[in-house]
KEKOLMAR-688735 format. One record per residue: residue in three letters; x negated, y negated, z negated of N, C-alpha, C, O in turn. Coordinates in steps of 0.1 Angstrom, whole numbers. Example, Ala and Ser with C-alpha at 12.3 -4.5 7.8 and 13.67 -1.06 7.14 Angstrom:
# KEKOLMAR-688735
[atom ALA,[-132,57,-78],[-123,45,-78],[-132,33,-78],[-142,33,-85]]
[atom SER,[-128,22,-71],[-137,11,-71],[-129,0,-79],[-134,-11,-80]]
***
This chain:
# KEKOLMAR-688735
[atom UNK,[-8,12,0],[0,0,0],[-9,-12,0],[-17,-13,-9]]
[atom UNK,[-8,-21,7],[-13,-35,5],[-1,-47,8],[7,-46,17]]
[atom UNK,[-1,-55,-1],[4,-65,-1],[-1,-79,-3],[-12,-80,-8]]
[atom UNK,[4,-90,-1],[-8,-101,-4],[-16,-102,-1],[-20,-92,6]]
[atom UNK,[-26,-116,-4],[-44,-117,-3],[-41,-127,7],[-30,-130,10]]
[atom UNK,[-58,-135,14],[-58,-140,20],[-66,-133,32],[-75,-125,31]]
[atom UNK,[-61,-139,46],[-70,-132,57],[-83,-146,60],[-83,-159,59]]
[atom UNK,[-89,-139,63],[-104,-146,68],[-97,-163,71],[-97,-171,61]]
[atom UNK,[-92,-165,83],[-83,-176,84],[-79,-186,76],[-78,-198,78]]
[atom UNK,[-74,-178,61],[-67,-187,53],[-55,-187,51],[-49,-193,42]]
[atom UNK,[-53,-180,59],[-32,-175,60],[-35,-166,49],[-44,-158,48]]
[atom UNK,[-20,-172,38],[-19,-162,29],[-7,-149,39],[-3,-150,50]]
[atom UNK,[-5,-139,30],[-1,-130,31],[11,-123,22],[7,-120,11]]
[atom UNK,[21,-119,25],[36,-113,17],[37,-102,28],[48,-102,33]]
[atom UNK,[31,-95,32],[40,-81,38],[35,-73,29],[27,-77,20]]
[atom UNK,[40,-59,31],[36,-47,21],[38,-34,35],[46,-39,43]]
[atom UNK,[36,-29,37],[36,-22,47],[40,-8,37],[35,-7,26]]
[atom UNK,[48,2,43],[54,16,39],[43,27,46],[35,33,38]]
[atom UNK,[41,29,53],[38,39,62],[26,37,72],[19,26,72]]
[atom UNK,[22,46,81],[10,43,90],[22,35,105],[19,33,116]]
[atom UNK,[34,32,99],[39,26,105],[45,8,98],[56,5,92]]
[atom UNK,[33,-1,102],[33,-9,93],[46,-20,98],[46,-23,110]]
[atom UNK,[53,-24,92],[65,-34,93],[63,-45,84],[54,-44,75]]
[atom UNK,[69,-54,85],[72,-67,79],[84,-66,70],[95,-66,76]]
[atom UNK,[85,-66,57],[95,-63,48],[107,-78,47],[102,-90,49]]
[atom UNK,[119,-75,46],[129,-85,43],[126,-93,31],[122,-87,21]]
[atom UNK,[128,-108,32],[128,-115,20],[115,-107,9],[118,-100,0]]
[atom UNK,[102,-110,15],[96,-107,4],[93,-120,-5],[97,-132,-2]]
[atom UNK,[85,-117,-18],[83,-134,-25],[72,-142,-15],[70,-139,-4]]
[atom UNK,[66,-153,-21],[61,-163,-11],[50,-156,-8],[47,-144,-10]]
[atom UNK,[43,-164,-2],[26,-155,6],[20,-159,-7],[26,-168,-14]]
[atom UNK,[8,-154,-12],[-1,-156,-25],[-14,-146,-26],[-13,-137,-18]]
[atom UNK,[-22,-146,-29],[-39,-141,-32],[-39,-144,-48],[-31,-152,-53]]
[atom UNK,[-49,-138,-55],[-53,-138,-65],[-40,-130,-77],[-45,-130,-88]]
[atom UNK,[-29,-125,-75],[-21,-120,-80],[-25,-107,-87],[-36,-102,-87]]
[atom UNK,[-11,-98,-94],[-19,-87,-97],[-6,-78,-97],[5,-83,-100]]
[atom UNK,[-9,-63,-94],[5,-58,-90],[4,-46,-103],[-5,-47,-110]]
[atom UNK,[16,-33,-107],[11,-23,-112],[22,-14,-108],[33,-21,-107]]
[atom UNK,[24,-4,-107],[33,7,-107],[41,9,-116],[35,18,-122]]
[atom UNK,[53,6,-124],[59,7,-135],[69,25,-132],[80,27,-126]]
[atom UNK,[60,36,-138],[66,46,-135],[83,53,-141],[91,59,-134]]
[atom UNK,[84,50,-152],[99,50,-155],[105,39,-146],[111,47,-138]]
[atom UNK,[107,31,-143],[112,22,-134],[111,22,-121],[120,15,-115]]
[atom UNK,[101,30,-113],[98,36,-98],[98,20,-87],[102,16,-76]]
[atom UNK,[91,15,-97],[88,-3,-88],[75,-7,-91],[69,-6,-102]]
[atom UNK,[73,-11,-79],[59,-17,-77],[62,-35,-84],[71,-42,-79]]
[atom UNK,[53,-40,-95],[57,-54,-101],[45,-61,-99],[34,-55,-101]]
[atom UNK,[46,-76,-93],[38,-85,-92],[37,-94,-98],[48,-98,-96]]
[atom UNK,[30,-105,-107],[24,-109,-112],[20,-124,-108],[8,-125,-106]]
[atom UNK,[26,-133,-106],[14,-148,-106],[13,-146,-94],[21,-141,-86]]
[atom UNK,[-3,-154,-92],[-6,-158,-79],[-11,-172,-76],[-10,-179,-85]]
[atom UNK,[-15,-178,-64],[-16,-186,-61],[-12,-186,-43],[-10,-176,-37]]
[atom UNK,[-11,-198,-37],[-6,-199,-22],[-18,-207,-18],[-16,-214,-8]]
[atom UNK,[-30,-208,-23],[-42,-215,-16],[-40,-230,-11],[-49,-234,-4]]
[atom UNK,[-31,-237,-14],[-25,-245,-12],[-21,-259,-26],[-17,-271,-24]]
[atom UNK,[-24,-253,-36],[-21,-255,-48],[-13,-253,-58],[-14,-257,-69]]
[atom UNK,[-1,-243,-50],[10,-238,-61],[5,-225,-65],[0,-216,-57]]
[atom UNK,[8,-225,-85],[3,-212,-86],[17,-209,-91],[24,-218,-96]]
[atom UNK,[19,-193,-91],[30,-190,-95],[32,-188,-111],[24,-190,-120]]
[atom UNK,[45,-185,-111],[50,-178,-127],[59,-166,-121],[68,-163,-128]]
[atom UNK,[57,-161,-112],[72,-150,-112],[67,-139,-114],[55,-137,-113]]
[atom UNK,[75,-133,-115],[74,-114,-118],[86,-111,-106],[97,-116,-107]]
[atom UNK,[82,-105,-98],[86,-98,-88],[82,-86,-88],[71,-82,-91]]
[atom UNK,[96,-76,-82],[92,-61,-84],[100,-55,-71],[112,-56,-68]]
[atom UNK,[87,-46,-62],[94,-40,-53],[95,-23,-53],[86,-15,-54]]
[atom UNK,[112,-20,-50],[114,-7,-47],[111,-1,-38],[115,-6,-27]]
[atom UNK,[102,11,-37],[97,15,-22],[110,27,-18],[108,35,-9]]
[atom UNK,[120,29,-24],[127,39,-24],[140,28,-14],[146,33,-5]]
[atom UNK,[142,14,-18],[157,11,-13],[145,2,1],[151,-1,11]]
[atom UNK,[130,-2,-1],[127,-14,7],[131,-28,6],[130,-37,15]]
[atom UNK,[139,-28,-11],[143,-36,-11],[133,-46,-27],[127,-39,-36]]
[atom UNK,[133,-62,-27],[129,-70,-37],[137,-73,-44],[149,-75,-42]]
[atom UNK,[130,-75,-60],[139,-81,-70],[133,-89,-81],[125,-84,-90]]
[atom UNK,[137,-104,-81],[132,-109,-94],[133,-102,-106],[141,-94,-110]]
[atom UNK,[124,-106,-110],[123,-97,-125],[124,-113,-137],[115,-121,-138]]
[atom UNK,[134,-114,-143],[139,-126,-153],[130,-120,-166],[135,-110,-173]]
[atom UNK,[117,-124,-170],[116,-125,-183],[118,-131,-195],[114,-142,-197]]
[atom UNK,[125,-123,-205],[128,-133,-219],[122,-144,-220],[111,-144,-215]]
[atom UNK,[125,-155,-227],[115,-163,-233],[111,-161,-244],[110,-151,-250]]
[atom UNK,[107,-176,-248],[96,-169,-257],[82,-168,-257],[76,-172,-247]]
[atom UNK,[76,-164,-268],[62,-167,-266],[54,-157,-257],[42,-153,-258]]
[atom UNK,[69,-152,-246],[61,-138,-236],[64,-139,-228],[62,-129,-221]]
[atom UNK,[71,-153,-221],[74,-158,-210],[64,-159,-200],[59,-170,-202]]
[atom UNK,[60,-155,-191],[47,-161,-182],[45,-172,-180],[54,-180,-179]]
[atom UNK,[33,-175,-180],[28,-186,-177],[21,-187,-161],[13,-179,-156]]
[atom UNK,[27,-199,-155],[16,-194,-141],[3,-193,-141],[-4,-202,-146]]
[atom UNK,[-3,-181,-133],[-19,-180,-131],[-20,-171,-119],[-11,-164,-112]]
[atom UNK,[-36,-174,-119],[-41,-170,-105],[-53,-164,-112],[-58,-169,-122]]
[atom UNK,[-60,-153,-106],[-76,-142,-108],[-73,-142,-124],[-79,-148,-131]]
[atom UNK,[-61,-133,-128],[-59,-126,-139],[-63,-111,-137],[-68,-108,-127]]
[atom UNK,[-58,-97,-152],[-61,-90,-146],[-48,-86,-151],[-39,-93,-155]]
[atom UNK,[-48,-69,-149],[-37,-68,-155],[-38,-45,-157],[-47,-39,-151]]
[atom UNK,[-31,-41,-162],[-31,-28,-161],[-17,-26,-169],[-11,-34,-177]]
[atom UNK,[-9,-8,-164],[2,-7,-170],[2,5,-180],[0,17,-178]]
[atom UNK,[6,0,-189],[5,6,-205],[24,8,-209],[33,0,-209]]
[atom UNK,[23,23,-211],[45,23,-217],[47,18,-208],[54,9,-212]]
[atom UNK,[45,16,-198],[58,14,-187],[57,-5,-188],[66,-13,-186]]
[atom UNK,[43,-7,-194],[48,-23,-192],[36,-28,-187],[25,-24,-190]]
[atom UNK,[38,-40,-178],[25,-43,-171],[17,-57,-181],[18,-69,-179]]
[atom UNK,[9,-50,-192],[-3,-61,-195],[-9,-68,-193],[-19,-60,-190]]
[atom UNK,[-15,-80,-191],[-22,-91,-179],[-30,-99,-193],[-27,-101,-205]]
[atom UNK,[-38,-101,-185],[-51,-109,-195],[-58,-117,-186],[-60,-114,-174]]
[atom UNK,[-64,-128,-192],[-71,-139,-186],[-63,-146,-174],[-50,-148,-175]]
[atom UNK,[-73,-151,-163],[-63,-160,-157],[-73,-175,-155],[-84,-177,-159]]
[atom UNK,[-64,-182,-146],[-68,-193,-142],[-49,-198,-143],[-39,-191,-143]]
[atom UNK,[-48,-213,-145],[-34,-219,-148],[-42,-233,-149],[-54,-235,-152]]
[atom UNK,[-31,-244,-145],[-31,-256,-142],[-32,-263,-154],[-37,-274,-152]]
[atom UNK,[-29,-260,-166],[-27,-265,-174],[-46,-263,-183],[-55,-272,-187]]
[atom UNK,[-45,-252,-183],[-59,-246,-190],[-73,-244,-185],[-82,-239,-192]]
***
């Protein structure tokens, strides 16, 4: 699976490709690099993480894609002191079925 990044050019990138038959997915989230994805296995969704558009917007969303419908879905996190914060070159790994992120780059910090 690849999703995201930037190509040599500078064009970011939002496709995800299924197969050695690679397509352009419906309504995916914006193009972005520096993001971080993880497999949430009780949940059978690929979830993304931040980001940046090389442009100067960095994200806050959590987006998660089903490879079973081909279909996207925001992911609304509680608030709270666990609300995302936007960042770009975080990392991230999934622990219990939940995707952990550390470090980061953010406009603020």
């Amino acid at each position: 699976l690849d999703c995201g990044g930037e190509q040599e050019d500078g064009d970011e990138r939002s496709d995800l490709p299924l197969s050695a038959d690679w397509k352009r997915l419906k309504a995916p989230p914006s193009p972005r690099s520096a993001h971080v994805a993880g497999w949430l296995p009780s949940s059978r969704v690929l979830c993304f993480y931040g980001g940046w558009d090389g442009a100067g917007s960095i994200f806050d969303d959590v987006v998660a894609f089903d490879p079973e419908s081909g279909g996207w879905m925001d992911i609304h996190v509680a608030g709270g002191r666990h609300h995302p914060v936007e960042r770009f070159a975080h990392t991230c790994c999934v622990w219990e079925n939940q995707l952990l992120v550390l470090g980061g780059v953010n406009a603020k910090e």
